[in-house]
C-alpha positions as CSV (number, residue, x, y, z in Angstrom):
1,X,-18.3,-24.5,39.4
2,X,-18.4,-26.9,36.7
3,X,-18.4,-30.6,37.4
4,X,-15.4,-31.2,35.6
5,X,-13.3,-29.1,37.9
6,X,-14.8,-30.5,40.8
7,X,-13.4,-34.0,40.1
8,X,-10.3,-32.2,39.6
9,X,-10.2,-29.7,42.3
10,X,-7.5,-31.1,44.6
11,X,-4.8,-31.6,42.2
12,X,-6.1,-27.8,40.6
13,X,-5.2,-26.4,44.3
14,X,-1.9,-28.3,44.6
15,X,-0.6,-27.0,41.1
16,X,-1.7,-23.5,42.9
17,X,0.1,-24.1,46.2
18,X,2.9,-25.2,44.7
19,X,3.4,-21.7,42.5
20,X,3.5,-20.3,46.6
21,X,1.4,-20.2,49.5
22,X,-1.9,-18.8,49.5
23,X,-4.8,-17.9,51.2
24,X,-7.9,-19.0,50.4
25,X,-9.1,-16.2,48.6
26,X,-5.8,-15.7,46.7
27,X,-6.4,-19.8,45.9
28,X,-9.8,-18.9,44.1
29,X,-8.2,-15.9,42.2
30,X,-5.9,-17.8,41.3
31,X,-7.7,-20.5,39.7
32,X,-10.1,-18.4,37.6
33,X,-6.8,-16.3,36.7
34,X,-6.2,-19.6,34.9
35,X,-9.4,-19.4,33.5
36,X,-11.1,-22.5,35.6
37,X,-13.7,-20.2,36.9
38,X,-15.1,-18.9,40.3
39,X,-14.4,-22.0,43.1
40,X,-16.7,-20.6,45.7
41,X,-15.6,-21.2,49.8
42,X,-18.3,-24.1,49.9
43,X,-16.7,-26.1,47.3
44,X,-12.9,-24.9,48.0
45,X,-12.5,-25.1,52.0
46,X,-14.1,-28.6,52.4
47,X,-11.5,-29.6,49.7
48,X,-8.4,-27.3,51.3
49,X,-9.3,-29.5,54.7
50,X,-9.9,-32.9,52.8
51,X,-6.1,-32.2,51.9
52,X,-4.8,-30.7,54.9
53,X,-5.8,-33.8,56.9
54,X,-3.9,-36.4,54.5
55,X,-1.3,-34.2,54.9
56,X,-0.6,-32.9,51.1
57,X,-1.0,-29.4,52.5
58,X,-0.2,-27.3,56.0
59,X,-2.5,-24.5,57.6
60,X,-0.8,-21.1,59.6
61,X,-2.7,-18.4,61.0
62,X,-0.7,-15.1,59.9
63,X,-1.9,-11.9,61.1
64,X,-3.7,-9.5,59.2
65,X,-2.5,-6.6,58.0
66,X,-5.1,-3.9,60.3
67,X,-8.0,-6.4,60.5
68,X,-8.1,-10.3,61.1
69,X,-5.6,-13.4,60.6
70,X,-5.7,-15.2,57.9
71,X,-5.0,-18.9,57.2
72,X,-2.4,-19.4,54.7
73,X,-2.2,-23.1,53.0
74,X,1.3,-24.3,51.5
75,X,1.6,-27.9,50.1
76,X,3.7,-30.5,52.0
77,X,6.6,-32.8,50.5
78,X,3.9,-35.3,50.1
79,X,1.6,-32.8,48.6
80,X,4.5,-32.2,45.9
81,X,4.6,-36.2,45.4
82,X,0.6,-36.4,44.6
83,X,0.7,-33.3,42.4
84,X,3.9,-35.4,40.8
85,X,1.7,-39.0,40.4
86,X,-1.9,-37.3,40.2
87,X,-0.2,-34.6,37.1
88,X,1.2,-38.2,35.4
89,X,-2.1,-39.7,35.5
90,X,-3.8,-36.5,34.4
91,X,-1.8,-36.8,31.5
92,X,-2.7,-40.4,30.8
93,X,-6.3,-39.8,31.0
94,X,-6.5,-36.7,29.4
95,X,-5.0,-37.9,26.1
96,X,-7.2,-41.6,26.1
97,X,-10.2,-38.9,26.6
98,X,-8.9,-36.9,24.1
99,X,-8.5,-40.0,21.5
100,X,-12.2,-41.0,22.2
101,X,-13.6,-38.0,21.5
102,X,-10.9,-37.7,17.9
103,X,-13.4,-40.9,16.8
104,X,-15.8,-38.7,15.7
105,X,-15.0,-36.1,13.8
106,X,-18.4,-35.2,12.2
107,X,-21.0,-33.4,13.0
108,X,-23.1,-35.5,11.9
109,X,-22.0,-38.9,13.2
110,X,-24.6,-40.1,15.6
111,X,-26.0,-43.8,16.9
112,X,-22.8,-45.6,16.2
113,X,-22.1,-43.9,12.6
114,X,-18.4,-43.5,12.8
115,X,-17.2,-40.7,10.3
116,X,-13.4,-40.9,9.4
């Protein structure tokens, strides 16, 4: 997983959850449906519990269909307010980032040497 999405895992797996609920599996298919790439257990469950304990995001056993349960993660009313606040902020940054990257726009343009 790149760094990138792991600063922006949680609010990745809220946008998810709140398409519908999802095991973790489905979570991780998801995702690199949406072409974030694979988000292994390692780096998806510790996150999944980080936001299950603040409370953004519920946990149910459901029974498996011939073999075992599953848990099944749905985002909370207060999960649906972060995604809300953290998707405005996303927003903010992502357009200052994108205006200080626009200040170079040559190749070339290296040490300081702005090219219009």
């Amino acid at each position: 997983m790149s760094g990138w999405l792991r600063g922006a895992l949680e609010l990745a797996v809220l946008a998810v959850l709140a398409e519908e609920d999802r095991h973790g599996y489905a979570l991780a298919h998801r995702l690199a449906e949406q072409g974030l790439g694979t988000v292994r257990g390692g780096a998806l469950y510790p996150v999944l519990g980080k936001l299950e304990a603040s409370g953004a995001v519920r946990a149910t056993w459901q029974p498996g269909d011939g073999g075992p349960g599953r848990k099944v993660y749905a985002i909370t009313a207060d999960g649906r307010d972060r995604l809300l606040a953290e998707r405005a902020r996303w927003q903010e940054f992502a357009t200052a980032f994108a205006r200080l990257l626009d200040v170079v726009h040559a190749p070339d343009a290296r040490f300081g040497e702005v090219q219009p």
